[in-house]
KEGUDREN-391328 format. One line per field, with one value per residue (C-alpha): x, z, y; residue in three letters; residue number from 1. Coordinates in steps of 0.001 Angstrom, whole numbers, padded with zeros to 6 digits. Example, Ala and Ser with C-alpha at 12.3 -4.5 7.8 and 13.67 -1.06 7.14 Angstrom:
c1: [012300,013670]
c3: [007800,007140]
c2: [-004500,-001060]
bavex: [ALA,SER]
sevo: [1,2]
END
This chain:
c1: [086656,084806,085064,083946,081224,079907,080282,077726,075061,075146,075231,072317,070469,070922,069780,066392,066003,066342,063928,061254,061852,061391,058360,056859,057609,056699,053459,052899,053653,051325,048950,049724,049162,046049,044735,045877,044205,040620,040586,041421,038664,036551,037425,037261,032981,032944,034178,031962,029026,029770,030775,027261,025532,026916,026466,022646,022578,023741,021355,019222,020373,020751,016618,015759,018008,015710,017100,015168,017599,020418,023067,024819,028850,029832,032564,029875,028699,032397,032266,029021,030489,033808,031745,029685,032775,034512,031435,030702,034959,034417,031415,032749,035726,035966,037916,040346,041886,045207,048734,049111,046070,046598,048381,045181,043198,044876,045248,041232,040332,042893,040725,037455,038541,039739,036417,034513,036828,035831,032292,031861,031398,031622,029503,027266,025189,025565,022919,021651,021857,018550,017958,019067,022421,022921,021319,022985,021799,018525,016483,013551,012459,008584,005912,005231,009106,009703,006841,007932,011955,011141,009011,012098,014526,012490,011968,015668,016310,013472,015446,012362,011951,014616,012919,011036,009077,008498,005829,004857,004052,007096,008240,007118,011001,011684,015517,016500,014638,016417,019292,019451,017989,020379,023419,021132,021232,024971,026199,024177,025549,022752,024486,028524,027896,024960,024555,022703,020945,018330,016598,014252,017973,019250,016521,018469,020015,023495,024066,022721,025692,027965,027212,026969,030807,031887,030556,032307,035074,034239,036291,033829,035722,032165,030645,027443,023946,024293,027999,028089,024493,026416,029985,028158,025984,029091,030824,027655,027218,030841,030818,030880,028191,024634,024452,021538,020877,018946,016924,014926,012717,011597,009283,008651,008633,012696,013981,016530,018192,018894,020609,022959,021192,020746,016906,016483,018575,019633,023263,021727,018343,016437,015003,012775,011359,008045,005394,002946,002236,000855,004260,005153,002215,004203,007479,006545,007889,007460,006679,005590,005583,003784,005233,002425,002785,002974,000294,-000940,001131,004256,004334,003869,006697,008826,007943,008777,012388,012652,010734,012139,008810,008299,005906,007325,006156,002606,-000425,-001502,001773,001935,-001854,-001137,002244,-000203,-002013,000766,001959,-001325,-001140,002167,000336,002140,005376,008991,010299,007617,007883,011482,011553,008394,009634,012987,011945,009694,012298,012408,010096,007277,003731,002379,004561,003382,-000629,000977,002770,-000134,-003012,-000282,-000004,-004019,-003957,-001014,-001951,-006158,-005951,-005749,-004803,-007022,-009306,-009834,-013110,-013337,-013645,-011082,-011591,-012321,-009188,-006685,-003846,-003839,-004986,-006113,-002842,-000890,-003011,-002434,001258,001837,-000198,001934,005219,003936,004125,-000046,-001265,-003457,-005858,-006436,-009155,-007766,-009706,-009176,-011286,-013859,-016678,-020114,-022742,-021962,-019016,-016622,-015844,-012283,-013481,-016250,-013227,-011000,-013563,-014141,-010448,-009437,-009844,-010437,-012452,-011428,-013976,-013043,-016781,-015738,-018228,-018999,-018841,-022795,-022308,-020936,-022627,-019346,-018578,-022200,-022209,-018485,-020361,-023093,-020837,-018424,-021425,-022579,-018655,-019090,-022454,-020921,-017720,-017000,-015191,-014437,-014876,-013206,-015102,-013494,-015545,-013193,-014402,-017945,-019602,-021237,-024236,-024467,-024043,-025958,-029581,-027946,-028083,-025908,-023457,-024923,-028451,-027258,-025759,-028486,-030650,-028120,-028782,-032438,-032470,-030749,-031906,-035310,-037147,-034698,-035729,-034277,-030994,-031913,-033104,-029536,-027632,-029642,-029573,-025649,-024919,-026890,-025696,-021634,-021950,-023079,-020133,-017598,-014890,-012362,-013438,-011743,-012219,-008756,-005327,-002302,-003104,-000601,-001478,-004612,-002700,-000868,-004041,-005891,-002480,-001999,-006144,-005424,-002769,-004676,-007407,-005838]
c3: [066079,067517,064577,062276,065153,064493,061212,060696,063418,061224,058017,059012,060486,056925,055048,057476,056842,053135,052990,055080,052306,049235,051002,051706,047419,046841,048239,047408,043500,043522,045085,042833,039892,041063,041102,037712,036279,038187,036651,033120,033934,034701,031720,029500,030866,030126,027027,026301,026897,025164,022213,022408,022291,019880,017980,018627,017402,014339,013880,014653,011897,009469,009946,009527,006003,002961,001540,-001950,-002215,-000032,-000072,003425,002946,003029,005634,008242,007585,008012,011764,013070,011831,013819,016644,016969,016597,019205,022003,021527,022610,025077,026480,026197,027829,031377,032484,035063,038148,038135,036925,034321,032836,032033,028690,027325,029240,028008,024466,024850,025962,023152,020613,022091,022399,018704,017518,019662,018193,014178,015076,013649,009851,006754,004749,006355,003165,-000398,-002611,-005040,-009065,-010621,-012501,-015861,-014931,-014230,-017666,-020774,-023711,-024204,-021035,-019908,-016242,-016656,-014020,-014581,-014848,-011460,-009759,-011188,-010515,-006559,-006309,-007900,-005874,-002638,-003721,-003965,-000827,001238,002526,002527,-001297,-003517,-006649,-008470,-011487,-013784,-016741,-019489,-023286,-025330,-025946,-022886,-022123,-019326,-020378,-020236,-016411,-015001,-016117,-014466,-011290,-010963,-011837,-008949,-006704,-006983,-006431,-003006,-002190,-002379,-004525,-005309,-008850,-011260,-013834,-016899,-019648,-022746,-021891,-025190,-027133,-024768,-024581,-023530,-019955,-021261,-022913,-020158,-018011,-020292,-020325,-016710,-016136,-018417,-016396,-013583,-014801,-013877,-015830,-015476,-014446,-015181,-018421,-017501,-016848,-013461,-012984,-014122,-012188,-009110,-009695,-010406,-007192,-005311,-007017,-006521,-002742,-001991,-003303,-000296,-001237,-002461,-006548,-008192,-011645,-014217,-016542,-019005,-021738,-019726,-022039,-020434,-016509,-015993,-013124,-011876,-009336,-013012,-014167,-011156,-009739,-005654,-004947,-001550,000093,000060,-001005,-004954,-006168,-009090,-011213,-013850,-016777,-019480,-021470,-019521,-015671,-016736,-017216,-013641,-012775,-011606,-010769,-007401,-007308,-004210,-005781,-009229,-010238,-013861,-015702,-017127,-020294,-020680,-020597,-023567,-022605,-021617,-025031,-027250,-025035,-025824,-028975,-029599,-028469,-031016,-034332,-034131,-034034,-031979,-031925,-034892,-036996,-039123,-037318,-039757,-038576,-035139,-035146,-037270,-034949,-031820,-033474,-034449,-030479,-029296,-031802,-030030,-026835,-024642,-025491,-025268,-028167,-030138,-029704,-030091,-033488,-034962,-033899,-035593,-038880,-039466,-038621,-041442,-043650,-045538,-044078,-046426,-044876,-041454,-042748,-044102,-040700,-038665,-040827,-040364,-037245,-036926,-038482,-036687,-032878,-033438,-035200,-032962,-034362,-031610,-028918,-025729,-023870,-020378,-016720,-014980,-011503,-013351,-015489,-015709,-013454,-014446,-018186,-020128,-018757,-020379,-023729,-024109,-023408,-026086,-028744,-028119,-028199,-031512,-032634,-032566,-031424,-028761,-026458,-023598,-021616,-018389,-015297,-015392,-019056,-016755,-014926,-014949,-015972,-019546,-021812,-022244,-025559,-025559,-025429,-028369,-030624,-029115,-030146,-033884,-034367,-034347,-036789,-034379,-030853,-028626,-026234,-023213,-021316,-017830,-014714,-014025,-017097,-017376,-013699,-015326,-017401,-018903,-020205,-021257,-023286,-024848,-026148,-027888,-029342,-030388,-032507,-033786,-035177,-036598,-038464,-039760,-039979,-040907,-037511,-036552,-033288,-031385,-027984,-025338,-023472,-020252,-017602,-019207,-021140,-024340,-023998,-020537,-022341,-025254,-023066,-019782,-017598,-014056,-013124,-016485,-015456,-011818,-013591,-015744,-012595,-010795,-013822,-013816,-010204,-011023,-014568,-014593,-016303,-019231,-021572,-024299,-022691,-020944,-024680,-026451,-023583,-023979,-027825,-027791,-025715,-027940,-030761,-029727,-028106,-031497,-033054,-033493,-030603,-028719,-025248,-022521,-018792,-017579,-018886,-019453,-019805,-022178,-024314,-024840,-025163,-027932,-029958,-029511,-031160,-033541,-034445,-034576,-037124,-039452,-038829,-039297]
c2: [000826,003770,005486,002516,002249,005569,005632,002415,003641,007048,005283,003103,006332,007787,004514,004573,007767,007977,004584,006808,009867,006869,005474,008996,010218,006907,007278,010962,010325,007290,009751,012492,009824,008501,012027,012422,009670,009899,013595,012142,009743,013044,014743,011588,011397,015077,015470,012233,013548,016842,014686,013006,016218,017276,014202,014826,018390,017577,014506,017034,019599,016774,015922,019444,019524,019390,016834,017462,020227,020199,017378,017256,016891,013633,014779,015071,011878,010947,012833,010853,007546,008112,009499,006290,004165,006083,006106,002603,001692,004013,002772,-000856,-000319,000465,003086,001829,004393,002889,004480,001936,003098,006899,006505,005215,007178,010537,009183,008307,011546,013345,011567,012558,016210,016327,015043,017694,020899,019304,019271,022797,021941,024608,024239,021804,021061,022128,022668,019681,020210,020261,016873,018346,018587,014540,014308,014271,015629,017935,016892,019793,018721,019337,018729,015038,014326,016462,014553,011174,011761,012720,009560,007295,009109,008340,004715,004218,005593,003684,000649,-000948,-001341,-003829,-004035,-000625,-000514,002714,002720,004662,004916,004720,007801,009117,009626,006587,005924,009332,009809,006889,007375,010889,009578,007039,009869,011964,008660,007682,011818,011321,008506,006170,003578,002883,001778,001768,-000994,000034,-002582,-002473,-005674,-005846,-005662,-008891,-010763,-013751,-014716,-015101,-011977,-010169,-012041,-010936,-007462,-007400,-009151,-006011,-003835,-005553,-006212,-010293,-013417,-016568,-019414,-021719,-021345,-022485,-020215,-021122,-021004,-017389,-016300,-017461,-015795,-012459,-013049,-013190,-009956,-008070,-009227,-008212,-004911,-002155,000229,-001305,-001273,-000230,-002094,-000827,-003359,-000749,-001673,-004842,-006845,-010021,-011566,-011540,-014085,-011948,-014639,-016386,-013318,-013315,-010220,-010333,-009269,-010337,-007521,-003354,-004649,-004594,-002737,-003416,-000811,-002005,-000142,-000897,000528,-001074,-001141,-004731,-006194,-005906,-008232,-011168,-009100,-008607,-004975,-003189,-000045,000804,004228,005600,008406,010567,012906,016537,018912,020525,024044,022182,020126,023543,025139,021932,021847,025481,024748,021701,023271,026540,027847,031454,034507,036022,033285,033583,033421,030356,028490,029117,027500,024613,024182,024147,021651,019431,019837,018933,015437,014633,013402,014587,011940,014109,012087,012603,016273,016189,014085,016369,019496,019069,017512,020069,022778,025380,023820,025555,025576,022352,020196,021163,020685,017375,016254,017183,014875,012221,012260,012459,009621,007614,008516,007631,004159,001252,-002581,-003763,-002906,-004946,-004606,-006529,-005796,-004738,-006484,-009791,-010018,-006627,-007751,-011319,-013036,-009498,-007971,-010621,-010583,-007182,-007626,-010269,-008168,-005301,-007601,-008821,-004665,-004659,-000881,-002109,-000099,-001139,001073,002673,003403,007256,007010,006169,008721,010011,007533,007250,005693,008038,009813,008713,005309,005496,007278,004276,001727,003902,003598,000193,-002603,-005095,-005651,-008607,-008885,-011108,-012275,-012755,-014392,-010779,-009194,-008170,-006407,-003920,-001023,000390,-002877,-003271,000222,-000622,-003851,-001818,000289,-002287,-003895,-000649,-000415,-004201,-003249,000814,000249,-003654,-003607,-007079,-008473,-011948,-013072,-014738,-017118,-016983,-019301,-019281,-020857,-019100,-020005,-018301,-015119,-015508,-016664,-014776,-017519,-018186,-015477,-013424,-013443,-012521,-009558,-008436,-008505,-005664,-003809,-003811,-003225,000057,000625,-000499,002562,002374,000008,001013,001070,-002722,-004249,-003038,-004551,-008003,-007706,-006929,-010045,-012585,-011510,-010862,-014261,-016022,-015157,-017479,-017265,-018976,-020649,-021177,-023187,-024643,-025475,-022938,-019324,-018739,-021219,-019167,-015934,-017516,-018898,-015615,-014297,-016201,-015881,-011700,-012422,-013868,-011339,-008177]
bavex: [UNK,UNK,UNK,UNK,UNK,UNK,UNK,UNK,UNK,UNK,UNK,UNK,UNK,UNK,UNK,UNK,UNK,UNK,UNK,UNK,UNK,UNK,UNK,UNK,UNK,UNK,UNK,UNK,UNK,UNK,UNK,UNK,UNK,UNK,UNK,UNK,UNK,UNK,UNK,UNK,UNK,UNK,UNK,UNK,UNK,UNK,UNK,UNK,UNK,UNK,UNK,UNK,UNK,UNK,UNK,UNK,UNK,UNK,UNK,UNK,UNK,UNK,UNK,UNK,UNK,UNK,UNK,UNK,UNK,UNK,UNK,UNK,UNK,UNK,UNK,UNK,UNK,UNK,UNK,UNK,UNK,UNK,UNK,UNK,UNK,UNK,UNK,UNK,UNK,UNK,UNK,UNK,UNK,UNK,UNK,UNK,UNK,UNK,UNK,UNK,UNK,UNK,UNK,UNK,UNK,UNK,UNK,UNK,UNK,UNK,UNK,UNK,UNK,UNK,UNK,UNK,UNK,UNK,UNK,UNK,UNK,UNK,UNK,UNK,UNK,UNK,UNK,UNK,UNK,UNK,UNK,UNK,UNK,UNK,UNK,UNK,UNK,UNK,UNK,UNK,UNK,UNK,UNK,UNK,UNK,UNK,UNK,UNK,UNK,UNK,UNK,UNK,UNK,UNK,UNK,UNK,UNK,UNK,UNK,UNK,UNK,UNK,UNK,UNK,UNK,UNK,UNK,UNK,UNK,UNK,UNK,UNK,UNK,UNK,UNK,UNK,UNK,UNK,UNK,UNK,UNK,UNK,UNK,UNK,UNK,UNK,UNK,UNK,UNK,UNK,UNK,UNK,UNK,UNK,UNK,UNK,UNK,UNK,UNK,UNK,UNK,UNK,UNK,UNK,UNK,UNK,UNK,UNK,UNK,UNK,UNK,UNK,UNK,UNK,UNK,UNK,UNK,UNK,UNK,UNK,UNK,UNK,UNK,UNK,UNK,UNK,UNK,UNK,UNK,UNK,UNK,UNK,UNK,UNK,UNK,UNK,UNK,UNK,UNK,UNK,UNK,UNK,UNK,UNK,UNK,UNK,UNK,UNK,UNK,UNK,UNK,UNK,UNK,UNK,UNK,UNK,UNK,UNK,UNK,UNK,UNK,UNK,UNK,UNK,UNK,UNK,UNK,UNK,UNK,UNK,UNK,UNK,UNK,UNK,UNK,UNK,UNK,UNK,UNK,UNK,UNK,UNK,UNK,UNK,UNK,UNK,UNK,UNK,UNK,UNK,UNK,UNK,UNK,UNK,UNK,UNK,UNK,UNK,UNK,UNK,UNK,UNK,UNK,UNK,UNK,UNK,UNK,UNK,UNK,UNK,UNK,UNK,UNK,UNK,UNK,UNK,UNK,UNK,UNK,UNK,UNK,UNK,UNK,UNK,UNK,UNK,UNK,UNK,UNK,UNK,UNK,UNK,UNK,UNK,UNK,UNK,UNK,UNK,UNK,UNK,UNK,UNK,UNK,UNK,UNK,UNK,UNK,UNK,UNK,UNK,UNK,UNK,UNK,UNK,UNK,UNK,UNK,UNK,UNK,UNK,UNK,UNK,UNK,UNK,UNK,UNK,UNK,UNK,UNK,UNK,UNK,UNK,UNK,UNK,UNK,UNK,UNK,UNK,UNK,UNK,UNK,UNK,UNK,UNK,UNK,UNK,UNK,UNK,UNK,UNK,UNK,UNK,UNK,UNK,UNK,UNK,UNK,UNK,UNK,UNK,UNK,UNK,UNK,UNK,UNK,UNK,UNK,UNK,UNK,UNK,UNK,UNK,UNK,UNK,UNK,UNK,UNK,UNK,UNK,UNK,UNK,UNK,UNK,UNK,UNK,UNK,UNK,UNK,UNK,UNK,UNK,UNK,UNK,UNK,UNK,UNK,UNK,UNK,UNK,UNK,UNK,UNK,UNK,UNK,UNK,UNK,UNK,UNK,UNK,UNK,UNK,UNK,UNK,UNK,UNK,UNK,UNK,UNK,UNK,UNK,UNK,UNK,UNK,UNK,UNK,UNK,UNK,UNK,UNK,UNK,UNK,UNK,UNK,UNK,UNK,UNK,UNK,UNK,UNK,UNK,UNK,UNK,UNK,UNK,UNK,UNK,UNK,UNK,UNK,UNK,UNK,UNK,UNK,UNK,UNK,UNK,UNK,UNK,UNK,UNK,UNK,UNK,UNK,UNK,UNK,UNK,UNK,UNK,UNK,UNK,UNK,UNK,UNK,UNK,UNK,UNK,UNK,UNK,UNK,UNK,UNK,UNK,UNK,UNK,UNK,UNK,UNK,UNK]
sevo: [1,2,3,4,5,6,7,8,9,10,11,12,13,14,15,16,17,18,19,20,21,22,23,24,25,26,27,28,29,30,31,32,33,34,35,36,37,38,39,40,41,42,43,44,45,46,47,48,49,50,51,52,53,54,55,56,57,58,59,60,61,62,63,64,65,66,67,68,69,70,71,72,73,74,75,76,77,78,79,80,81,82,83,84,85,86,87,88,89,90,91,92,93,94,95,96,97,98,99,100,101,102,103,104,105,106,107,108,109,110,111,112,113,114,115,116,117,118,119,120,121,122,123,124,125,126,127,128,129,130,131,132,133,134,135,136,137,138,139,140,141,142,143,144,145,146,147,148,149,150,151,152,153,154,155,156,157,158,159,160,161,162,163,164,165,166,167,168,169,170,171,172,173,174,175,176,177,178,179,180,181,182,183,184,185,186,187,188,189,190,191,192,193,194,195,196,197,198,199,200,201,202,203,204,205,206,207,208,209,210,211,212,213,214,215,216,217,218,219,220,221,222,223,224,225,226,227,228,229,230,231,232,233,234,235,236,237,238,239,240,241,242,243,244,245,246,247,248,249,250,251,252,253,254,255,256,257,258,259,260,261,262,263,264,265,266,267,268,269,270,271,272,273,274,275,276,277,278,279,280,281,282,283,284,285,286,287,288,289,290,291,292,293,294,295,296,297,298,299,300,301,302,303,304,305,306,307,308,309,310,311,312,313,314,315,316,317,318,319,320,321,322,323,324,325,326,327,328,329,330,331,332,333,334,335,336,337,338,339,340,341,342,343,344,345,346,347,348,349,350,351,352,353,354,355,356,357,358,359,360,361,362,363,364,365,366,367,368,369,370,371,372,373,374,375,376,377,378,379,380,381,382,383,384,385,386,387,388,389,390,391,392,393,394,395,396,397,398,399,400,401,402,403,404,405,406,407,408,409,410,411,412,413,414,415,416,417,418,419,420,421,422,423,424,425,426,427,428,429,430,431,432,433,434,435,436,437,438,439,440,441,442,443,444,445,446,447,448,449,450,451,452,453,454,455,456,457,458,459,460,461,462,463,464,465,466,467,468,469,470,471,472,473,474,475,476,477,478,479,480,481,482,483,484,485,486,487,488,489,490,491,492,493,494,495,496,497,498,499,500,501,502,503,504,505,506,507,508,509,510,511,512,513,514,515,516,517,518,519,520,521,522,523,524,525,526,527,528]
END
């Protein structure tokens, strides 16, 4: 008993003592673990804010990056996107002191750590190809191109803007630029996909469909217009990256919801092409950008390349050549399809090519005089729209034909040129001297050259230009006021009114605008 008596006073010595030795371990590891995880927590606000600066410094580097170019690598990008992912958990979760916490506080900070040792990046940026090389083909990246390609490229990228026209003559070289600035786009990473169509060649809304559910890859399961505009809607809406689609050789006002085509949003953009800035009248683009021709050295240095022409040739061709060049206005295709059928060939044909073309560029179908403010972006816009639909050369006088105080020569040779003169008498027609001159010279051409003229009465009434009366005496009043000594110049005005306005026309006051387009149409076919 004495034994077994010591034996549990010693054993329960040893169990009190080895429950004081847990509770003290016990204690100092929960100590030791709390300590480690408030210094993870440390590091974990370190590192963060490390991470964030450096996130900043390379915002900061990516600002400073011409991005005209320099493209910066798409793995940075990459960096900043997990960097913001990574703050924003780590700013929405709160970090919690407690043992049961450290695993994801270690495997927090690991990740914030590994992102801070990739932030070193070579090569940041690389440098951009120059717009011929996203071009196929023989494309030359002149002045006007350069100017015009930076403005597209801009326009894509400005969130801002959905739906972008370009304009210019045909043969100014429109397909070729957007399809390059698209290839330009889509290698910066702009768009994900870029659909491409020749609207005047699928002029209706189901082929369009069609084309575009190629491109896409897209079964219909409705037949129907509207069906198919809303299963495209869909496809484009879901795609990942925004999609830029290209409708080039626009002819007419397109409804593009119709089409399928989202234009409400940066998901899908819209870039629209035409020979005239007209067209995009009722588009409502939010920017419209004009692509100007070449000058007279960079046509000859194109046209060199294309005719095979150099300084080793005669002095007689090289100046008929430069003359030829010159008759090319300025188009690219032009240039291009001259040059090379004239390639080789013996001096006549040159002479012969270049009175051709003399010939071709100055004779105009029809010539419209009005005033700009009165009519240009509404009912002359869409005249001269239809003419030119209906293959008529038409002329119709820009604003940058305009200066000094006297009609411009390139108007007069205009106005010489064509066969016809539609003249479209507006409220404030007579307020204007330019229009006033144009009319003189438009009956000089009637009475020399057998020129014919058409007047359109539009919201007046012809007698009111004939006797100048109402809004046509208040005009002829401005111009007394500021050309009163010129009598001469007064008397030719008056006389030019009167006798325009007796000639038989086509009058208009209210009903459907393009129901007068289409008579005034319909009257040049007969005429010419």
């Amino acid at each position: 008993m004495y034994y077994l008596g010591i034996g549990l006073a010693t054993y329960k010595i040893i169990i009190a003592v080895v429950c004081v030795i847990s509770i003290i371990l016990i204690k100092t590891i929960h100590k030791v673990r709390a300590y480690r995880v408030c210094k993870v927590i440390k590091d974990v606000e370190r590192e963060k804010k490390k991470l964030i600066s450096n996130r900043d410094f390379l915002q900061q580097k990516i600002d400073a990056t011409d991005h005209k170019t320099q493209k910066v690598s798409d793995i940075v990008f990459g960096w900043l996107k997990e960097v913001d992912k990574l703050v924003q958990e780590v700013e929405n979760v709160t970090l919690i002191a407690e043992p049961e916490s450290i695993r994801y506080n270690i495997e927090m900070l690991n990740k914030i750590k590994a992102l801070n040792i990739k932030c070193e990046f070579e090569p940041f940026s690389n440098p951009i190809p120059s717009l011929e090389h996203f071009s196929s083909g023989n494309f030359v990246c002149f002045e006007p191109i350069k100017e015009t390609s930076d403005r597209l490229l801009e326009a894509l990228q400005n969130r801002n803007f959905y739906k972008i026209g370009l304009y210019g003559k045909r043969g100014s070289g429109k397909t070729k630029l957007v399809k390059a600035v698209a290839e330009k786009a889509r290698y910066l990473g702009v768009f994900d996909a870029v659909l491409f169509f020749t609207v005047s060649q699928n002029p209706n809304v189901k082929q369009i469909q069609d084309e575009i559910a190629d491109l896409l890859n897209l079964k219909f399961d409705k037949n129907t217009e509207v069906g198919r505009s809303r299963e495209i809607y869909l496809t484009l809406e879901r795609m990942d990256r925004p999609v830029l689609v290209i409708l080039d050789d626009v002819w007419e006002n397109l409804d593009l919801e119709e089409l399928g085509i989202p234009c409400n949003n940066n998901r899908c953009k819209v870039l629209l092409t035409t020979h005239s800035k007209q067209e995009f009248a009722l588009m409502n683009c939010q920017e419209v950008i004009p692509l100007g021709p070449l000058s007279i050295e960079e046509s000859w240095t194109l046209f060199k390349k294309h005719s095979g022409i150099d300084n080793e040739s005669s002095t007689d061709l090289l100046n008929v050549a430069r003359e030829v060049a010159i008759e090319c206005q300025g188009l690219p295709r032009t240039i291009k399809d001259v040059g090379s059928s004239l390639r080789s060939k013996p001096i006549e044909e040159w002479k012969a090519s270049l009175e051709s073309l003399r010939y071709a560029m100055t004779q105009y179908d029809i010539f419209i005089s009005f005033r700009g403010k009165d009519t240009r972006d509404s009912f002359t816009g869409f005249l001269y729209d239809a003419l030119c639909r209906e293959r008529f050369k038409t002329f119709m006088d820009d604003e940058g034909l305009k200066g000094g105080d006297g009609i411009s020569s390139s108007l007069i040779k205009a106005i010489e040129a064509s066969k016809i003169s539609i003249v479209v008498f507006s409220k404030k027609f007579a307020h204007s001297a330019w229009c006033l001159d144009e009319l003189v010279t438009i009956l000089k051409c009637k009475k020399t050259k057998n020129q014919q003229i058409l007047p359109i009465f539009y919201k007046v009434e012809p007698s009111d230009v004939r006797h100048q009366k109402n809004s046509y005496e208040r005009g002829m009043a401005k111009q007394v006021k500021r050309f009163g000594d010129d009598f001469d110049k007064l008397k030719k005005w008056r006389s030019a009114l009167f006798e325009v306005a007796s000639l038989s026309g086509i009058t208009y006051n209210t009903g459907y605008e393009y129901k007068l387009v289409h008579t005034i149409v319909e009257r040049v076919n007969n005429q010419i």
